[in-house]
C-alpha positions in Angstrom: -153.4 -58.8 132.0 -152.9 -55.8 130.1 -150.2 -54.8 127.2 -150.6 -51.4 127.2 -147.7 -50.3 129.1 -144.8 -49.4 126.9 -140.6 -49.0 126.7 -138.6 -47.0 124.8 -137.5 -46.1 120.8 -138.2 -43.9 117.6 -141.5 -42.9 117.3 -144.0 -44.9 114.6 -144.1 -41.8 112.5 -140.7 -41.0 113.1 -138.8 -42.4 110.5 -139.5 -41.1 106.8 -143.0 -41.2 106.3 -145.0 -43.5 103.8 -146.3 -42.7 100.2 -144.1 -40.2 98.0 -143.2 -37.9 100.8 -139.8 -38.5 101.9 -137.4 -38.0 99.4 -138.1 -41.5 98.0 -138.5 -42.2 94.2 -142.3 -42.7 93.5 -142.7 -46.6 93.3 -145.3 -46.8 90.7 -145.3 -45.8 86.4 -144.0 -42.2 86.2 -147.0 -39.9 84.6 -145.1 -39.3 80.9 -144.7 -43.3 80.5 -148.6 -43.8 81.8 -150.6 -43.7 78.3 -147.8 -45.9 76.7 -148.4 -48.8 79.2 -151.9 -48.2 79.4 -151.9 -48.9 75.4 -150.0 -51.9 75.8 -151.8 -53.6 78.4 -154.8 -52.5 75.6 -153.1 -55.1 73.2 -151.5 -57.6 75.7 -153.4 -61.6 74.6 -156.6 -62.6 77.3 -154.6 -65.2 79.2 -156.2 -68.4 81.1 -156.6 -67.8 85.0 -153.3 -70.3 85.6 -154.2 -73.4 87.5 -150.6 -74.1 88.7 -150.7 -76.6 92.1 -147.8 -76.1 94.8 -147.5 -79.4 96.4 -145.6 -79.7 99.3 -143.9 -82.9 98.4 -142.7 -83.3 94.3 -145.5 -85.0 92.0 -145.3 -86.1 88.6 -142.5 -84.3 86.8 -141.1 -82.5 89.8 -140.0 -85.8 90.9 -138.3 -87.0 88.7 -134.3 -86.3 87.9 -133.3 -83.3 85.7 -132.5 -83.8 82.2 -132.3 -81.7 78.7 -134.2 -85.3 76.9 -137.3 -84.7 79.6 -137.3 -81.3 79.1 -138.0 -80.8 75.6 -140.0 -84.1 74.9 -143.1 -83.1 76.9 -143.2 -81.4 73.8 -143.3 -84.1 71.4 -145.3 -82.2 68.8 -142.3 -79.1 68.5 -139.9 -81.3 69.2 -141.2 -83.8 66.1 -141.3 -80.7 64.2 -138.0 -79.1 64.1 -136.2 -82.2 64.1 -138.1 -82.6 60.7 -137.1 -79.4 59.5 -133.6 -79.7 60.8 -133.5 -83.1 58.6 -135.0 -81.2 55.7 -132.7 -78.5 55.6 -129.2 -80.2 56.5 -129.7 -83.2 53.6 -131.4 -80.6 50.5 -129.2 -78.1 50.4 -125.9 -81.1 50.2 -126.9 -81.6 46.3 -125.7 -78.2 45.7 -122.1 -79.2 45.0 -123.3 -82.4 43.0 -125.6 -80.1 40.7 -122.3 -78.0 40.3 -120.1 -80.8 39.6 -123.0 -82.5 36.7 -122.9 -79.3 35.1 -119.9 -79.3 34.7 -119.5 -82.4 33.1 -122.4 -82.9 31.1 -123.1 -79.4 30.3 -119.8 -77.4 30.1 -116.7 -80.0 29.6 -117.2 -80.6 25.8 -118.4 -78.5 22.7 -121.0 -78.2 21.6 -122.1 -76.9 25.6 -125.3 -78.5 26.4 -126.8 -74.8 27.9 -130.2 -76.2 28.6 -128.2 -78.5 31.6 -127.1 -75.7 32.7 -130.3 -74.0 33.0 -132.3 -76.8 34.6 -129.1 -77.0 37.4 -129.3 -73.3 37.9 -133.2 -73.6 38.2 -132.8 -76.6 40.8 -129.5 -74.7 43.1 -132.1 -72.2 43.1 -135.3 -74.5 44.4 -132.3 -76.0 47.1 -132.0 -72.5 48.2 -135.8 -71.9 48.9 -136.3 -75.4 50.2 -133.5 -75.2 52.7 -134.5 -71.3 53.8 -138.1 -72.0 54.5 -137.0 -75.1 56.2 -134.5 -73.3 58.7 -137.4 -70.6 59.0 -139.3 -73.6 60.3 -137.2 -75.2 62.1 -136.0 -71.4 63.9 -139.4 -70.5 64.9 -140.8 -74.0 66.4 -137.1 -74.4 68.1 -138.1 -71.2 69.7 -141.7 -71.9 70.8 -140.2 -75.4 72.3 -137.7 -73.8 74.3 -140.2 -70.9 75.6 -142.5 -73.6 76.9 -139.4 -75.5 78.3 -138.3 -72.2 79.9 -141.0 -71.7 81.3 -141.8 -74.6 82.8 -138.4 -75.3 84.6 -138.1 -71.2 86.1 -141.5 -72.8 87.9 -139.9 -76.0 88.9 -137.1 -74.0 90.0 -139.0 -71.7 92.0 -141.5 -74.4 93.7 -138.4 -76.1 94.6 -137.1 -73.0 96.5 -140.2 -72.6 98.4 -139.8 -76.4 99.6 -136.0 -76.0 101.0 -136.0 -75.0 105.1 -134.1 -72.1 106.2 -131.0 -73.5 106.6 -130.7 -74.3 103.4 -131.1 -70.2 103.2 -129.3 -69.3 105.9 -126.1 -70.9 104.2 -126.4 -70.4 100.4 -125.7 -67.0 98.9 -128.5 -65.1 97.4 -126.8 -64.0 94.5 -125.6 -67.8 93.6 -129.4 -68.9 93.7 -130.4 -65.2 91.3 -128.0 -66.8 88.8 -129.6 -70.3 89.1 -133.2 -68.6 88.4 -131.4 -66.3 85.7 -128.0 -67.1 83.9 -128.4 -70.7 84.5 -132.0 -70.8 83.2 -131.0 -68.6 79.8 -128.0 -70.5 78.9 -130.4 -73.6 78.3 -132.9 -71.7 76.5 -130.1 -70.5 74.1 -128.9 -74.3 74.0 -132.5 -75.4 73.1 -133.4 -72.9 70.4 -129.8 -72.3 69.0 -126.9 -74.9 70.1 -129.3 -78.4 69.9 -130.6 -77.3 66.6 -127.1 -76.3 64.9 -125.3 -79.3 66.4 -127.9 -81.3 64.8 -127.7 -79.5 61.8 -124.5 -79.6 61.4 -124.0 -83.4 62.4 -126.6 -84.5 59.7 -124.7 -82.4 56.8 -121.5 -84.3 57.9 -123.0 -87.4 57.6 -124.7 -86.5 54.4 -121.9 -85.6 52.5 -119.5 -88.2 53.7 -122.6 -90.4 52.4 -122.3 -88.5 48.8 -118.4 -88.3 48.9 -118.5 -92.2 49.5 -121.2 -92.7 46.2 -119.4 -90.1 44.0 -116.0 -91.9 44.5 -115.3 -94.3 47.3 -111.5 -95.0 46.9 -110.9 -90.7 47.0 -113.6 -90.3 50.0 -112.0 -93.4 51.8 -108.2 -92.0 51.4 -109.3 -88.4 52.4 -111.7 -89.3 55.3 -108.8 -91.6 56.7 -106.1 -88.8 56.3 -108.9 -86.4 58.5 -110.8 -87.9 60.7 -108.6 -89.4 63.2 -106.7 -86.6 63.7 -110.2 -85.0 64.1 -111.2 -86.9 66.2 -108.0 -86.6 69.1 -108.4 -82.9 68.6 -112.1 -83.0 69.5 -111.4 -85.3 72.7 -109.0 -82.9 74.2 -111.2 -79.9 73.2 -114.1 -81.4 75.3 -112.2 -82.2 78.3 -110.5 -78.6 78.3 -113.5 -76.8 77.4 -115.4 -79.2 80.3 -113.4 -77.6 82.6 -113.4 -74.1 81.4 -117.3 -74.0 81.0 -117.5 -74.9 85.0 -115.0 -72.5 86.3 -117.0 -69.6 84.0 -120.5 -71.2 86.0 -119.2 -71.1 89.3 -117.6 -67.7 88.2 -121.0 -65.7 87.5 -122.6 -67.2 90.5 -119.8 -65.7 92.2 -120.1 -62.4 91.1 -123.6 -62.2 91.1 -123.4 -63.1 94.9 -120.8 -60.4 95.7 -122.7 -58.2 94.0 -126.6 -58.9 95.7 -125.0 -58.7 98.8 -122.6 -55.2 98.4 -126.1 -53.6 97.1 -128.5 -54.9 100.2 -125.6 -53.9 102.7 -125.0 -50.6 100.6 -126.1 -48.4 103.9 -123.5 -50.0 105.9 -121.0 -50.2 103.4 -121.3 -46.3 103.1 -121.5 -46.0 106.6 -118.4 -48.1 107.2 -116.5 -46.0 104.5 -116.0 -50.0 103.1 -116.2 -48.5 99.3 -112.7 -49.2 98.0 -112.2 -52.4 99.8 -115.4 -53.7 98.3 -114.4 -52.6 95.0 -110.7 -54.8 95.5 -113.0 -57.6 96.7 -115.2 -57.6 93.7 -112.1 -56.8 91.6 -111.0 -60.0 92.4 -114.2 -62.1 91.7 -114.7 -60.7 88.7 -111.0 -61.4 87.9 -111.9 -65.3 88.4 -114.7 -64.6 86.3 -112.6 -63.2 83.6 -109.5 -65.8 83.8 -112.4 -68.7 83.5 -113.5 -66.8 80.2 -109.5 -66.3 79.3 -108.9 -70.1 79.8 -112.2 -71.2 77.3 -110.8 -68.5 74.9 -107.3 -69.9 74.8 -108.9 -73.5 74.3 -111.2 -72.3 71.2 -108.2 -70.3 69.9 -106.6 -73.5 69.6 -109.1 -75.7 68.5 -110.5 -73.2 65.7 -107.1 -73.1 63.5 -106.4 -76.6 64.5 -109.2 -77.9 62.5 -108.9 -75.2 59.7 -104.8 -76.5 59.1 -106.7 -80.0 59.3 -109.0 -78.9 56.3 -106.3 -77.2 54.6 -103.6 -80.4 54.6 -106.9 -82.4 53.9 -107.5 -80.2 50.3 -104.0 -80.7 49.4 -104.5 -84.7 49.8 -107.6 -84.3 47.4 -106.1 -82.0 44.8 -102.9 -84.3 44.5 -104.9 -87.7 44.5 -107.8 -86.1 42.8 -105.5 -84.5 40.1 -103.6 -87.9 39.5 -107.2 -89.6 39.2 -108.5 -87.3 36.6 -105.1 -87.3 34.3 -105.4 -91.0 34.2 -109.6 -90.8 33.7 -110.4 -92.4 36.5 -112.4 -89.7 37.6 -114.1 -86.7 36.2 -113.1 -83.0 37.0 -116.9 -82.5 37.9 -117.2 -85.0 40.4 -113.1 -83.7 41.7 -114.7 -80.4 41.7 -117.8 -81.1 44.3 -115.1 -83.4 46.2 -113.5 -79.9 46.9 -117.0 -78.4 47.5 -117.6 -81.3 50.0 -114.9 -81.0 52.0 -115.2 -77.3 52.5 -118.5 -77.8 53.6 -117.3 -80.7 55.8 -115.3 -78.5 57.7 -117.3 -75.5 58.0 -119.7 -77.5 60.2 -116.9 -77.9 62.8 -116.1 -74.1 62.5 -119.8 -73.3 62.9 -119.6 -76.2 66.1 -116.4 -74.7 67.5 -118.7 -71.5 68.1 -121.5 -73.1 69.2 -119.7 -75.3 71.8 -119.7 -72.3 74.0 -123.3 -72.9 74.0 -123.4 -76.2 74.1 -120.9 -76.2 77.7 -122.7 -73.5 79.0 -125.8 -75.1 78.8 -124.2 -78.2 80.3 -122.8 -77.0 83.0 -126.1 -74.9 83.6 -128.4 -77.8 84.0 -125.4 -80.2 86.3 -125.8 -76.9 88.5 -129.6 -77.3 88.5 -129.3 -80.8 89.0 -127.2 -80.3 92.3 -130.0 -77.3 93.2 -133.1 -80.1 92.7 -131.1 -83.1 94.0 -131.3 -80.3 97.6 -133.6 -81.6 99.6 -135.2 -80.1 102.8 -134.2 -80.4 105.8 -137.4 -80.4 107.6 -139.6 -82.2 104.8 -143.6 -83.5 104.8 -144.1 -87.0 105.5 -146.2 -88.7 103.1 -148.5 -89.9 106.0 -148.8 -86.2 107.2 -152.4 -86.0 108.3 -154.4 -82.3 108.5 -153.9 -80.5 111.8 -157.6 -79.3 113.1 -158.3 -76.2 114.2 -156.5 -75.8 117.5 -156.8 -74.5 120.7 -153.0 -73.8 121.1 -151.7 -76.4 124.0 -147.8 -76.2 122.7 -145.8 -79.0 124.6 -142.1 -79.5 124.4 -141.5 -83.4 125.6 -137.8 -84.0 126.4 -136.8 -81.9 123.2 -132.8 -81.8 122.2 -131.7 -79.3 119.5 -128.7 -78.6 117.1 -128.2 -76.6 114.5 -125.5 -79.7 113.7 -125.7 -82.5 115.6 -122.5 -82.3 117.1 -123.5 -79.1 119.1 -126.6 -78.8 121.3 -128.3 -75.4 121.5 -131.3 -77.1 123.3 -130.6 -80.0 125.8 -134.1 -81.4 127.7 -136.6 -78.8 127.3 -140.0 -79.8 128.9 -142.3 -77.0 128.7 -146.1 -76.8 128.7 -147.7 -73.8 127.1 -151.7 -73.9 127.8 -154.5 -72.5 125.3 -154.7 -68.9 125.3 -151.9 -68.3 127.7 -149.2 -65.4 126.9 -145.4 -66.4 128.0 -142.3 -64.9 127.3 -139.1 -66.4 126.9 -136.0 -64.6 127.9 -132.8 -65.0 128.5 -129.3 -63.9 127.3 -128.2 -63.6 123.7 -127.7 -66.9 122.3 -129.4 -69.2 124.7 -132.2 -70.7 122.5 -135.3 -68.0 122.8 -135.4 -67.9 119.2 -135.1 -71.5 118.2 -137.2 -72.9 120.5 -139.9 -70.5 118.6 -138.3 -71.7 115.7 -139.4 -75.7 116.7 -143.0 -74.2 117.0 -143.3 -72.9 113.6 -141.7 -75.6 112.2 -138.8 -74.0 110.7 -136.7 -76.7 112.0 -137.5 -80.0 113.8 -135.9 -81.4 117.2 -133.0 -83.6 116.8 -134.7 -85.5 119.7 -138.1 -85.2 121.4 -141.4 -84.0 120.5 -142.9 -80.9 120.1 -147.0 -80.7 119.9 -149.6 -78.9 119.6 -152.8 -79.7 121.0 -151.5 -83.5 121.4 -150.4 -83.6 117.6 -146.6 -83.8 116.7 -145.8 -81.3 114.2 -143.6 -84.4 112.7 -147.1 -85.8 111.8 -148.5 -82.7 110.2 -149.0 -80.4 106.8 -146.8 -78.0 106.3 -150.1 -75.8 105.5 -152.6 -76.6 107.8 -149.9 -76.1 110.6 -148.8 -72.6 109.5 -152.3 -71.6 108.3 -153.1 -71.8 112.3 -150.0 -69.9 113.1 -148.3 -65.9 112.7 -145.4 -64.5 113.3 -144.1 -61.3 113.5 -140.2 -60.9 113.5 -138.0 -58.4 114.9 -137.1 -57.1 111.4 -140.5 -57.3 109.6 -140.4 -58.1 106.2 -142.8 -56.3 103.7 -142.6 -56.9 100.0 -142.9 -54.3 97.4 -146.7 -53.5 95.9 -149.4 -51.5 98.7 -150.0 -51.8 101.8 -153.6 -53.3 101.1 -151.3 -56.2 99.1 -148.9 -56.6 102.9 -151.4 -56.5 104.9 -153.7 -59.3 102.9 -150.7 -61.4 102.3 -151.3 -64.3 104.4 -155.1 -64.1 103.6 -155.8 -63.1 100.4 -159.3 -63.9 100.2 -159.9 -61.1 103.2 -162.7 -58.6 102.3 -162.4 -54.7 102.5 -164.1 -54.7 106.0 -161.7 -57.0 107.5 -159.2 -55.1 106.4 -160.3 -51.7 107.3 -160.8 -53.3 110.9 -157.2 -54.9 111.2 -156.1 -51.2 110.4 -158.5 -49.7 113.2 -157.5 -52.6 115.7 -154.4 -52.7 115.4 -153.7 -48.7 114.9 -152.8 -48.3 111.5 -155.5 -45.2 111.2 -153.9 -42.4 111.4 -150.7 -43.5 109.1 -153.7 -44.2 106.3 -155.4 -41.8 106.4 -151.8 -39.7 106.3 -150.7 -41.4 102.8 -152.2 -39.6 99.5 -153.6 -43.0 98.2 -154.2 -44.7 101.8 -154.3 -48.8 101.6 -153.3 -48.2 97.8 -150.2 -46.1 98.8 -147.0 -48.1 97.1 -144.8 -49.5 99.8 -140.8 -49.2 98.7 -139.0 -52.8 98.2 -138.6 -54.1 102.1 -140.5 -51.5 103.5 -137.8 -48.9 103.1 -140.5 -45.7 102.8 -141.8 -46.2 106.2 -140.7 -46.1 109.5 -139.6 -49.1 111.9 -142.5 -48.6 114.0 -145.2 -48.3 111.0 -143.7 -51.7 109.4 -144.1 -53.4 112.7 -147.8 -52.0 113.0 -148.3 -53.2 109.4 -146.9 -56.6 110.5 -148.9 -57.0 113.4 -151.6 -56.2 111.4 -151.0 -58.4 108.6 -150.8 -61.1 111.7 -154.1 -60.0 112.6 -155.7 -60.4 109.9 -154.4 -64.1 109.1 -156.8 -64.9 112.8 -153.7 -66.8 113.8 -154.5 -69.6 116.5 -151.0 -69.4 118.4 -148.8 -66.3 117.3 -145.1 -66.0 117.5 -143.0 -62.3 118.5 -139.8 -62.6 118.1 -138.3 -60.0 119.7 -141.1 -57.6 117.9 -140.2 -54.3 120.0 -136.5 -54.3 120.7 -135.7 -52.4 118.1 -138.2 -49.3 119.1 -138.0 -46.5 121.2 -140.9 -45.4 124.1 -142.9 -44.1 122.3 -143.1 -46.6 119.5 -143.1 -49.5 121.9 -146.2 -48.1 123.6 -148.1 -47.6 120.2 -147.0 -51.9 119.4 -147.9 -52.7 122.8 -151.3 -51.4 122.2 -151.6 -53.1 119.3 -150.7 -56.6 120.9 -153.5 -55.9 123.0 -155.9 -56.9 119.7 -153.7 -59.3 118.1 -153.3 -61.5 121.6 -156.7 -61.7 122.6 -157.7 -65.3 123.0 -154.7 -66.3 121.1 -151.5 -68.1 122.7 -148.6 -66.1 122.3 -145.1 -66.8 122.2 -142.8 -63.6 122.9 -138.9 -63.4 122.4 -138.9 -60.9 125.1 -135.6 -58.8 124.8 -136.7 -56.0 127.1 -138.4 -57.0 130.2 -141.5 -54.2 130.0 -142.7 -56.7 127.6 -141.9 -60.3 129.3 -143.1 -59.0 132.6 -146.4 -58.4 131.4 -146.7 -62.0 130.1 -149.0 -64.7 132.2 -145.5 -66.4 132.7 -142.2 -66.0 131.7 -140.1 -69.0 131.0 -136.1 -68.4 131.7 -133.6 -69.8 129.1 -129.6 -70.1 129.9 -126.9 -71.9 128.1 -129.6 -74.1 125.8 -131.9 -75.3 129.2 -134.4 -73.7 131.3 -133.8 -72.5 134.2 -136.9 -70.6 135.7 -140.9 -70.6 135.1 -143.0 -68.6 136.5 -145.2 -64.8 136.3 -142.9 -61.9 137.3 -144.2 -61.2 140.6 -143.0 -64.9 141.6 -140.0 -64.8 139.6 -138.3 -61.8 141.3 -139.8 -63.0 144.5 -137.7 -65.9 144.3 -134.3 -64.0 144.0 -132.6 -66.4 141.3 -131.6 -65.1 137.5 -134.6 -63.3 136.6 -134.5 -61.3 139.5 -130.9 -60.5 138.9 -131.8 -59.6 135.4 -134.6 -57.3 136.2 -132.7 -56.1 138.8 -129.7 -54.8 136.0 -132.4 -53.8 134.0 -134.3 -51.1 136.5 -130.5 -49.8 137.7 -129.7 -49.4 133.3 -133.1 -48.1 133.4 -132.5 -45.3 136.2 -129.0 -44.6 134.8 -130.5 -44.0 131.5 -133.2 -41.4 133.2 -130.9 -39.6 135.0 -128.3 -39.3 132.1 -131.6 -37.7 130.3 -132.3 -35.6 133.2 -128.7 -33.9 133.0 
């Protein structure tokens, strides 16, 4: 049976036409930037053809749980490295104060002045300096090659993980909270990895140090002091963590916030303007943003707190040393050299803890970046691969539904005891009213989701028992809102099947009826298609998805719904282009408009989550039940439509 009969809509070249005609912006390089990328690419590194694996269920790595030690020592080499430097430059550059406080004793205290000391300490402050810079150098640049490889190995992970979830999973989270797992999230690690683990190390190992010098200069002053310091220190730093814990997660859940109000104001920006929604989304994202900005508020207040604290702590803590200290060196218990680098100590004691009070921020944010990517990897899919999955062979396409129940939650069916069987090569349509399970019964033959009881096979497999891949290689689908990405139409049209040469191509375009648009754009297959298809008309993106299901050599192929949106003279053009995409395939078609189901070998009626009627159209109306009475509103919606036109 033929599918060249057609309905209504827009015509396919209707709607702004392809290529730079339009009033689009031109997708590709403007022609005054052209030369400077051309002399880039010129000097861009020869890179290795990547030999990245996607596998369906995590291996190796993948598997295992999320954490900052894994992630930096698959690097053991870097990681080796800059802990060496970070060792080198935090204990050299601590005999500064010491070489200060020898010179003055032994080369300035008492005449005659021994200058030549004095030279040979000015000589070795000097050799601490160059020491200690070339070893932060170090340390800065292998920090930052570490956390580049780290980088980019967990964007990957993140991203194979996202192509494992189902589409619930999708359908539930907001875009703009998974943009700022892949961005913000990602970037405050990096900054922890080459900056924050670095300095906190740093810093901890010069603490350590000079407590360690402080104890061997004098232990009875570096006992009194340390105990007069540190536990008051310490209670300060406990409450700053568990403040600052808190803080650092309300700022997280804060950007992902905004970045979520924001993806989704700028893809509904045509209806927003149309809906004259401007200033209410502005109050809307007013008040994100003011979440956003009171999370910030609270970690400021904490650090405002925190920072002076421990400066008053240094302060009372030189007082202590300059009144023991003094006492000590009236009564010659201790030399004003070694009192001298005391007070050099314990200004360098506390800088550390400035310098960690600032990088906390980093620290926290990297913290709470990596529990949020732990809760993102910890996701699993609903509909997963078993490890037993076998291949599926190349099909016939028998689909069977056995006794299958369905809910989107389990306490709410949407399908309750479908037995269908759908034979090889055969066309049927499912209709039915809005909300009665057309669509997701498509959806259990494509795998998106899996019955919550019953089976559903094809060719006698279940699809329980199959690869993701060599199930969907076999299968196509076309939408009713086709989806094409940004690059040219050659890259949409090749998407499922890259390996396709330039004669298949050119005969999926002359199949299908893709011609005339091609031959119509300035650069043809090369023409750059606008981000979702936005420079081309809704009937060219659905001839360009029928194509690009064409080309794939689907076995079964899925339409949901692929003309509803289309006027008559569109729909005629599709429907002559299903007559080359259907042949000898079986066809599933969401049939909202009944010039398509009725052309169908049988049309299968769906109502409240059952079905209700099988059969081809002739029998179906012949038998005076629902899709009679449904044909029958459609012809009188049909006449009242023609003579509204006629008047």
């Amino acid at each position: 049976m033929g599918w060249g009969g057609g309905g209504g809509g827009m015509m396919v070249g209707g709607g702004p036409p392809g290529g730079r005609v339009g009033g689009l912006p031109f997708g590709g390089i403007p022609s005054e930037l052209l030369e400077g990328v051309k002399r880039i690419e010129a000097s861009e590194p020869s890179h290795a053809p990547s030999d990245l694996t996607f596998h369906q269920i995590p291996e190796g790595d993948e598997a295992e749980a999320l954490t900052l030690t894994r992630l930096v020592t698959r690097y053991p080499r870097w990681l080796i490295e800059s802990s060496l430097f970070v060792l080198i430059a935090s204990v050299v550059v601590q005999a500064g104060p010491w070489l200060t406080g020898y010179a003055i004793d032994h080369s300035l205290r008492h005449a005659p002045y021994h200058f030549n000391i004095l030279v040979w300490c000015v000589i070795g402050y000097a050799a601490i300096v160059l020491v200690g810079g070339a070893a932060q150098w170090a340390q800065t640049r292998t920090s930052g090659r570490l956390a580049a490889a780290v980088m980019h190995d967990l964007r990957i992970r993140v991203f194979a993980h996202l192509q494992r979830l189902s589409l619930n999973f999708f359908t539930e989270e907001k875009a703009g909270v998974l943009m700022s797992r892949m961005t913000s999230d990602i970037e405050n690690l990096q900054q922890l990895i080459q900056d924050g683990i670095a300095s906190f190390a740093t810093q901890g190992l010069t603490m350590v140090t000079i407590v360690i010098i402080m104890e061997w200069q004098c232990w009875q002053l570096a006992t009194i002091t340390i105990l007069a310091v540190i536990p008051a220190l310490v209670i300060l730093s406990i409450w700053f963590q568990h403040a600052s814990d808190k803080g650092y997660d309300r700022i997280r859940d804060g950007i992902a916030g905004v970045l979520a109000d924001l993806s989704e104001s700028l893809h509904g920006a045509r209806i927003v303007t149309a809906n004259n929604r401007q200033r209410q989304n502005i109050v809307v994202h007013r008040e994100v943003v003011a979440e956003y900005r009171n999370a910030n508020i609270f970690t400021g207040n904490v650090n405002a707190i925190y920072g002076p604290a421990t400066l008053a702590i240094g302060i009372i803590g030189q007082g202590l040393l300059l009144g023991i200290g003094g006492l000590m060196v009236a009564h010659g218990k201790l030399s004003p050299g070694v009192l001298v680098a005391f007070f050099l100590y314990l200004n360098r004691f506390f800088a550390p803890i400035q310098l960690l009070v600032q990088q906390y921020n980093s620290l926290q944010s990297g913290r709470a970046s990596i529990n949020k990517l732990r809760d993102l990897f910890a996701t699993e899919p609903e509909v997963s691969q078993s490890p037993t999955a076998h291949e599926l062979p190349t099909i016939l396409g028998a689909i069977s539904f056995n006794d299958v129940d369905f809910g989107y939650d389990s306490d709410n069916l949407v399908l309750r005891g479908i037995n269908l069987e759908i034979h090889p090569g055969e066309s049927v349509a499912f209709v039915g009213p809005t909300g009665a399970g057309k669509s997701t019964m498509a959806k259990l033959v494509t795998r998106f989701y899996d019955p919550t009881s019953g089976v559903v096979s094809i060719d006698g497999h279940d699809l329980k028992r199959v690869t993701f891949s060599s199930l969907r290689r076999q299968l196509g689908v076309v939408p009713q809102e086709p989806f094409l990405f940004a690059g040219t139409i050659r890259d949409n049209l090749v998407f499922a099947r890259p390996t396709a040469t330039d004669d298949e191509v050119a005969d999926a375009v002359a199949r299908v009826g893709l011609t005339d648009l091609v031959d119509r754009l300035t650069d043809g297959l090369d023409t750059i298609v606008h981000e979702r298809g936005q420079s081309l008309s809704a009937g060219e993106r659905q001839l360009l998805a029928l194509a690009r299901a064409f080309l794939a050599h689907p076995r079964v192929l899925v339409l949901d719904e692929a003309t509803s949106n289309l006027d008559l003279q569109s729909e005629t053009t599709i429907e002559r282009a299903l007559d080359a995409v259907l042949e000898n395939r079986t066809a599933i078609l969401i049939a909202h408009r009944l010039s398509t189901a009725k052309r169908a070998d049988r049309i299968v009626v769906i109502d409240h989550g059952t079905i209700v009627e099988v059969g081809s159209h002739d029998e179906l109306v012949a038998t005076d039940g629902v899709y009679a009475a449904m044909y029958a509103t459609w012809i009188r919606q049909g006449s009242a439509e023609g003579l509204s036109s006629e008047h």
